[in-house]
LUMSE-75782 format. One record per atom (N, C-alpha, C): residue in three letters; x, z, y. Coordinates in steps of 0.05 Angstrom, whole numbers, padded with zeros to 5 digits, always signed. Example, Ala and Ser with C-alpha at 12.3 -4.5 7.8 and 13.67 -1.06 7.14 Angstrom:
BEGIN
ala+00264+00156-00114/ala+00246+00156-00090/ala+00264+00156-00066/ser+00257+00142-00045/ser+00273+00143-00021/ser+00258+00157+00001/
This chain:
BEGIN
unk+00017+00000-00023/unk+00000+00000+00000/unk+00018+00000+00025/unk+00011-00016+00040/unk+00032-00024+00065/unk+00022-00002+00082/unk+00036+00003+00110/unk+00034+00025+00125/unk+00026+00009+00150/unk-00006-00005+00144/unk-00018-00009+00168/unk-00050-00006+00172/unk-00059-00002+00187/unk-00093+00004+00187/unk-00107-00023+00172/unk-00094-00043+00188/unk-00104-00072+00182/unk-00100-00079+00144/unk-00082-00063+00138/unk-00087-00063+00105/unk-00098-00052+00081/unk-00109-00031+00101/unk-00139-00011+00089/unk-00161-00033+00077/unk-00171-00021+00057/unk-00192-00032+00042/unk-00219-00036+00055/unk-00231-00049+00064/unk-00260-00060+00072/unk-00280-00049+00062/unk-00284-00035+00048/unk-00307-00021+00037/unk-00304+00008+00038/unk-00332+00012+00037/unk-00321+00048+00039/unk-00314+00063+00007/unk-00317+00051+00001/unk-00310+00065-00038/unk-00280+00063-00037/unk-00275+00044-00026/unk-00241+00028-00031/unk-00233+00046-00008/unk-00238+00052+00015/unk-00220+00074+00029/unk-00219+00102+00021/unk-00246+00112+00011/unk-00246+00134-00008/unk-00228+00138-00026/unk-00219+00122-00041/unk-00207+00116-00054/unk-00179+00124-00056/unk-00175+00108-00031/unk-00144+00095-00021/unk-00130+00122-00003/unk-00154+00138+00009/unk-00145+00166+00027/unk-00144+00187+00002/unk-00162+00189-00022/unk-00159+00208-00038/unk-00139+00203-00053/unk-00129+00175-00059/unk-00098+00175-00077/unk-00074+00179-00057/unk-00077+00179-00033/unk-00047+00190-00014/unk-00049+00210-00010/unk-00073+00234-00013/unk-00073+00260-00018/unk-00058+00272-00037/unk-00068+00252-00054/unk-00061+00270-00084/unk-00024+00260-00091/unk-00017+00240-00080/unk+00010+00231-00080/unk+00023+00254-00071/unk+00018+00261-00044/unk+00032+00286-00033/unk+00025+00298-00043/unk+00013+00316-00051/unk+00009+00338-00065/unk+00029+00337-00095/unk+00026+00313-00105/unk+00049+00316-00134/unk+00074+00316-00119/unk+00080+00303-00097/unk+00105+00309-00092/unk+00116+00331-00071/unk+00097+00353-00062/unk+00101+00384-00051/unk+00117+00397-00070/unk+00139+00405-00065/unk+00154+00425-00070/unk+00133+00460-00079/unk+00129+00465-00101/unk+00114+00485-00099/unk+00140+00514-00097/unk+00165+00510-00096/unk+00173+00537-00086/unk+00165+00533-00059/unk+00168+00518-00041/unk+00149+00526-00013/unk+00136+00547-00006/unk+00116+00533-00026/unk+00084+00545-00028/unk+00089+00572-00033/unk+00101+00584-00054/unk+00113+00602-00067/unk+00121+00622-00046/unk+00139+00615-00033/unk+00152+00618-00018/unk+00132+00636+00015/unk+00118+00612+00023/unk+00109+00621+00040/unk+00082+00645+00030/unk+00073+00646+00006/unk+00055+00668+00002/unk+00063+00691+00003/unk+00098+00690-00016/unk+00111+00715-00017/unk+00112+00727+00006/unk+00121+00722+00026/unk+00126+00728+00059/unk+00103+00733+00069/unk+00079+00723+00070/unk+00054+00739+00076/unk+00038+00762+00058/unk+00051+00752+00033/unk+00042+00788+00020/unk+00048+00805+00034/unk+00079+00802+00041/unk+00097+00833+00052/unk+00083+00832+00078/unk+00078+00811+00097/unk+00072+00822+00119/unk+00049+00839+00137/unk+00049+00843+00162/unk+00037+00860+00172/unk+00023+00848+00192/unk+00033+00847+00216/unk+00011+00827+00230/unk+00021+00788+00230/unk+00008+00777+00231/unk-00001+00748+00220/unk-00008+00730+00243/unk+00013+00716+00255/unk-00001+00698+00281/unk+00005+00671+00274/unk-00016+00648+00272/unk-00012+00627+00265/unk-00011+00599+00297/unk-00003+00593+00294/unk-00004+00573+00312/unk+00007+00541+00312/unk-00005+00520+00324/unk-00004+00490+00322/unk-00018+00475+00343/unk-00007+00460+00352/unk-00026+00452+00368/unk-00034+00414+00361/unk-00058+00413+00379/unk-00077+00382+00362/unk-00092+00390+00339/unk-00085+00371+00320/unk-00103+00372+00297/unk-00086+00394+00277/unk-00057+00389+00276/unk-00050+00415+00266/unk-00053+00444+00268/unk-00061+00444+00294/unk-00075+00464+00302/unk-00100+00477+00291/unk-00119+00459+00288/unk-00138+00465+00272/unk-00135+00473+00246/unk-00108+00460+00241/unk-00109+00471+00210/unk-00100+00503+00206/unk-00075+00496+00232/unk-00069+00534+00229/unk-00095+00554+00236/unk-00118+00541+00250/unk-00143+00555+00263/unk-00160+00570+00232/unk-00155+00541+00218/unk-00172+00544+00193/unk-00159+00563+00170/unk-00133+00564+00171/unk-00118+00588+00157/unk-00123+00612+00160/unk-00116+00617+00188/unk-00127+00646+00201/unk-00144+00649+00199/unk-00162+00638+00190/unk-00194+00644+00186/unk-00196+00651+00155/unk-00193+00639+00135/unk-00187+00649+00107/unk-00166+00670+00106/unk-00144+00672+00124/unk-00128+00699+00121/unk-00145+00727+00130/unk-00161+00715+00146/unk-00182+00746+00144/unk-00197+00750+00128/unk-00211+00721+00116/unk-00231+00737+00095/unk-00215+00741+00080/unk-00192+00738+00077/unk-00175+00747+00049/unk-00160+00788+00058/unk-00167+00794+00082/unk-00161+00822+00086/unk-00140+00825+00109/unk-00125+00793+00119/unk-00092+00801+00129/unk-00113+00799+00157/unk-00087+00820+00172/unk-00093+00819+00198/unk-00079+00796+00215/unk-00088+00781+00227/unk-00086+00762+00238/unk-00101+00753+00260/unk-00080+00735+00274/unk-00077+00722+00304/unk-00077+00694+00307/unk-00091+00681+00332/unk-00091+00646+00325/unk-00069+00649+00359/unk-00047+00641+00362/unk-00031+00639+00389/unk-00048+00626+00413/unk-00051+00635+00433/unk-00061+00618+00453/unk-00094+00637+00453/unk-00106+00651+00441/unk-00133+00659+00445/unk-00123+00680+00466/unk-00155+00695+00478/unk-00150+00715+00506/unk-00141+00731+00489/unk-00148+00738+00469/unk-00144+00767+00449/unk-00125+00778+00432/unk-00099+00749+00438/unk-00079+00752+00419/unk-00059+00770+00429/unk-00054+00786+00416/unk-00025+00808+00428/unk-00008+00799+00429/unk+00012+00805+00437/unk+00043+00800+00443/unk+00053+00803+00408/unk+00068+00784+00403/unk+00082+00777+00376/unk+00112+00797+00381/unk+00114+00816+00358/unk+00132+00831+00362/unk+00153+00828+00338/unk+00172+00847+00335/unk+00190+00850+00319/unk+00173+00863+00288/unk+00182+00845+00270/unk+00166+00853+00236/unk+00132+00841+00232/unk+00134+00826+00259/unk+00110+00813+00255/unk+00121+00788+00240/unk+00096+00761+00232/unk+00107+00739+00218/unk+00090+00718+00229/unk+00091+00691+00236/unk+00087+00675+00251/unk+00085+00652+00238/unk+00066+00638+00228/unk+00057+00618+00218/unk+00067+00589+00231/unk+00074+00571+00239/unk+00074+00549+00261/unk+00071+00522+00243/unk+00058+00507+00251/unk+00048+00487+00244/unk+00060+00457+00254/unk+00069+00443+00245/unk+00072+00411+00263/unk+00083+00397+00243/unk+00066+00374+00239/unk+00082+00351+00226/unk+00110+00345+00226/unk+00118+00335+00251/unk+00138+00323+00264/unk+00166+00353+00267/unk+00145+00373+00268/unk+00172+00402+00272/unk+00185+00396+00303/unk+00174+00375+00313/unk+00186+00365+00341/unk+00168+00379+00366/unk+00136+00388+00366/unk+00121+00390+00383/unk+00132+00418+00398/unk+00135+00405+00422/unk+00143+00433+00440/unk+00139+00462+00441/unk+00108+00454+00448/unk+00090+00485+00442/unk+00098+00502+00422/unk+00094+00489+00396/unk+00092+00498+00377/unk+00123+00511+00367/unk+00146+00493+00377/unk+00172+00501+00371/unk+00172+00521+00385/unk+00167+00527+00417/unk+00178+00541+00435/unk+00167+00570+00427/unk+00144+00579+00411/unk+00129+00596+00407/unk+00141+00606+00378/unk+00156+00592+00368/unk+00166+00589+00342/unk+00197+00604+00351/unk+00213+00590+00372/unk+00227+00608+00382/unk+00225+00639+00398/unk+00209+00637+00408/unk+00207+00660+00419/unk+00204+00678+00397/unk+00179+00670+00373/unk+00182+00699+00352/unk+00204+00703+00350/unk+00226+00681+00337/unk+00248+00699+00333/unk+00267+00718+00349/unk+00267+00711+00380/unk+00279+00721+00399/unk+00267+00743+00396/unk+00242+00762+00385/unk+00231+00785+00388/unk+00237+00802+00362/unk+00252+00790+00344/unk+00253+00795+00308/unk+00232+00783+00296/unk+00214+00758+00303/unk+00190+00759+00282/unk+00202+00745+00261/unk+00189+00741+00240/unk+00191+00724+00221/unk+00176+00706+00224/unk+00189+00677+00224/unk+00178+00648+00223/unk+00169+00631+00200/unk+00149+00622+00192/unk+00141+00606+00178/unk+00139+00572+00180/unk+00150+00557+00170/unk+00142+00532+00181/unk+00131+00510+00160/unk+00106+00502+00172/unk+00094+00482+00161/unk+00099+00451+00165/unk+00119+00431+00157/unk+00124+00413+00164/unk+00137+00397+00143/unk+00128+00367+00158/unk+00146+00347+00145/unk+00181+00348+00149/unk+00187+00361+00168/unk+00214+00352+00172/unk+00239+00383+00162/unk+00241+00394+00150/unk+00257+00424+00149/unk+00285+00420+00162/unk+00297+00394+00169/unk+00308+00404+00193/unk+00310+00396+00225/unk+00282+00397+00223/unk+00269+00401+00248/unk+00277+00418+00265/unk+00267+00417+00293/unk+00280+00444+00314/unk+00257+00471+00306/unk+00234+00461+00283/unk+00223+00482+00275/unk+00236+00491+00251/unk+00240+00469+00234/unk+00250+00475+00223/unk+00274+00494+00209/unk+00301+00485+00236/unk+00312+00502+00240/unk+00310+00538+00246/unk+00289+00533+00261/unk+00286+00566+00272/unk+00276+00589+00253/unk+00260+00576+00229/unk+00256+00589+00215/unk+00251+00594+00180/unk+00244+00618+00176/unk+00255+00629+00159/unk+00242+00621+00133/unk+00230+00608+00130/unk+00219+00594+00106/unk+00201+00574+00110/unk+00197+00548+00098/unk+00192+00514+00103/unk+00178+00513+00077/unk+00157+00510+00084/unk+00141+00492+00071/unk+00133+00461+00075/unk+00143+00448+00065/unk+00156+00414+00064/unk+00130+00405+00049/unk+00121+00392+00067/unk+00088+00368+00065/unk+00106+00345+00061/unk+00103+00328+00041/unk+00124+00303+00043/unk+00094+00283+00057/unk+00087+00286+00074/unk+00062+00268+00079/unk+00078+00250+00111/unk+00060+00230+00105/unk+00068+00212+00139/unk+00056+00229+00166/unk+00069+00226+00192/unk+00064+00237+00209/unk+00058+00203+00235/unk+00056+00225+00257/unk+00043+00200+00277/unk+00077+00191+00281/unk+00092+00193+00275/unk+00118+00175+00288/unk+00128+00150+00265/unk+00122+00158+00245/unk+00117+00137+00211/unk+00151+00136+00214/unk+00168+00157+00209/unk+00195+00156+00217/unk+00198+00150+00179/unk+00222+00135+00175/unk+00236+00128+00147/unk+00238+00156+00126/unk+00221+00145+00107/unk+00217+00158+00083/unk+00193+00175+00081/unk+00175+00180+00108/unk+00147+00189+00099/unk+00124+00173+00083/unk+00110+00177+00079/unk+00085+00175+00057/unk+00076+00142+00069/unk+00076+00130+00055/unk+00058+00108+00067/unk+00026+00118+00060/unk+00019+00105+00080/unk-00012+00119+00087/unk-00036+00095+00111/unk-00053+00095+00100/unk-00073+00072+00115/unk-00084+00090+00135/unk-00081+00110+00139/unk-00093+00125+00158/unk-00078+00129+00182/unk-00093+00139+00208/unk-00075+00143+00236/unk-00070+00164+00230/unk-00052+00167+00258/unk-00039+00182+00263/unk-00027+00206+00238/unk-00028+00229+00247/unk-00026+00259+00218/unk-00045+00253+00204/unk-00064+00242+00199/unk-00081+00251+00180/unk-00078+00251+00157/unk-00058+00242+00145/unk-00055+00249+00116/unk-00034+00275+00121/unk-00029+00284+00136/unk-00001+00317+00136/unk-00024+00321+00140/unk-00038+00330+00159/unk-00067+00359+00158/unk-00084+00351+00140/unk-00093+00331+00126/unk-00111+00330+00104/unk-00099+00353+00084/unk-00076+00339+00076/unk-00044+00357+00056/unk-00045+00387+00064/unk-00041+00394+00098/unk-00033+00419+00103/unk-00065+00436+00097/unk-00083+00427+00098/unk-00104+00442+00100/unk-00099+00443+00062/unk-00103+00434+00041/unk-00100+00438+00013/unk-00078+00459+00007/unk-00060+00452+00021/unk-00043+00463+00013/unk-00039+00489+00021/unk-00044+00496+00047/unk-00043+00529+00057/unk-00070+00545+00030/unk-00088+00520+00026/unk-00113+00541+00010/unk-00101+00546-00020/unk-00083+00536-00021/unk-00063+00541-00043/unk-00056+00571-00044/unk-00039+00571-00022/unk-00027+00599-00010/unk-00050+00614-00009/unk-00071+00615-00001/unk-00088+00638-00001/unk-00101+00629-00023/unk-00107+00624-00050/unk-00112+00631-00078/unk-00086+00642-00083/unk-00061+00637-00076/unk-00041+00662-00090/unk-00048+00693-00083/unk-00047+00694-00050/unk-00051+00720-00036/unk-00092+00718-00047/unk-00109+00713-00052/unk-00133+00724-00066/unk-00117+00737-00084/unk-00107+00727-00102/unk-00098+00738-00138/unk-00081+00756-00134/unk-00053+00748-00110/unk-00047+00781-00108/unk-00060+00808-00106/unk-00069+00799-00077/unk-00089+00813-00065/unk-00108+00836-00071/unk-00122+00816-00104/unk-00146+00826-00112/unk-00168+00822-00100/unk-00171+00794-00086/unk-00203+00793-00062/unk-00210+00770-00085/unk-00230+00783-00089/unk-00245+00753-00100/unk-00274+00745-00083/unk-00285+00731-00091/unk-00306+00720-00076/unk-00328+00737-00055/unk-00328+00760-00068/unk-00359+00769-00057/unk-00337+00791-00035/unk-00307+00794-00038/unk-00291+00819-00028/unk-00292+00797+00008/unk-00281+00766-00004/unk-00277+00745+00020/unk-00303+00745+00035/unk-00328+00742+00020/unk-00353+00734+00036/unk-00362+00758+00047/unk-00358+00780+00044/unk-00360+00806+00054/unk-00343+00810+00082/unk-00329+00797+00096/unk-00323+00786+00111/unk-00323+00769+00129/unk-00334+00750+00121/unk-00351+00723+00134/unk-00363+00732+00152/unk-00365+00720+00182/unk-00375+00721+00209/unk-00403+00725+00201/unk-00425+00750+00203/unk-00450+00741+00202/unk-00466+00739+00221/unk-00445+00723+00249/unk-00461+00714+00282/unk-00469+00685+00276/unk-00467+00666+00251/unk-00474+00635+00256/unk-00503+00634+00255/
């Protein structure tokens, strides 16, 4: 499959199709010590601030939201309500590319305070990459289609946040099973303002 919109399939079965097998591509080819990796580090931790901005953002939005019903205390960066990120806290950060400013600069600062960094990205040696302390590696294409990402018929990230959103729910079925939250412990939780 070539890496252009114009060579997407014409029907909607055939793009169904064509977006559910570049999912599942990445996903066989995710590194699961990552995954591994990044659950262990949120078992131990204590407070939990995730942040990304755009569509990755949403995905870190949608994490922090299952990290509560799963029990962790947790922060989305940028809300009125978020505290100041301190030392022994741990910091989620999100970006395809590991290049997005915001998201780096916030990524730096945890550590300038002692936090522990997490990073969600295609690139591990990224300037996010670099900064921190454990990488979880999406081998998925991003919006710059830089040499050796995922060929993919879709724009921009959408196959890295399709990937990052599966894949963080990965991480929280580990932390459920650590945990001990199973379904009715998570929905016992659930916002009951909708």
């Amino acid at each position: 499959m070539t890496d252009t919109l114009t060579a997407a399939p014409t029907d909607t079965a055939g793009r169904l199709a064509a977006v559910t097998d570049e999912i599942v591509s990445v996903l066989a080819r995710t590194d699961t010590a990552g995954i591994d990796a990044v659950t262990a580090a949120l078992l131990g931790a204590g407070r939990v601030f995730v942040t990304g901005d755009g569509r990755s953002g949403f995905m870190a939005r949608a994490f922090a939201m299952r990290l509560m019903h799963l029990g962790l205390r947790v922060h989305v960066v940028g809300e009125t309500t978020t505290p100041a990120v301190a030392s022994g806290d741990t910091v989620v950060a999100v970006s395809g590319s590991g290049t997005t400013a915001v998201t780096v600069r916030v990524a730096e600062q945890a550590v300038q305070v002692g936090a522990r960094v997490l990073a969600v990205t295609t690139a591990p040696t990224s300037p996010l990459g670099a900064v921190a302390d454990a990488v979880l590696v999406v081998p998925a294409a991003t919006r710059f289609r830089r040499a050796g990402e995922a060929p993919t018929i879709q724009p921009l990230s959408s196959l890295f946040d399709q990937t990052t959103h599966v894949l963080l729910d990965v991480v929280c079925l580990g932390l459920a099973d650590a945990r001990e939250v199973d379904h009715a412990a998570a929905a016992a939780r659930h916002a009951r303002t909708e």
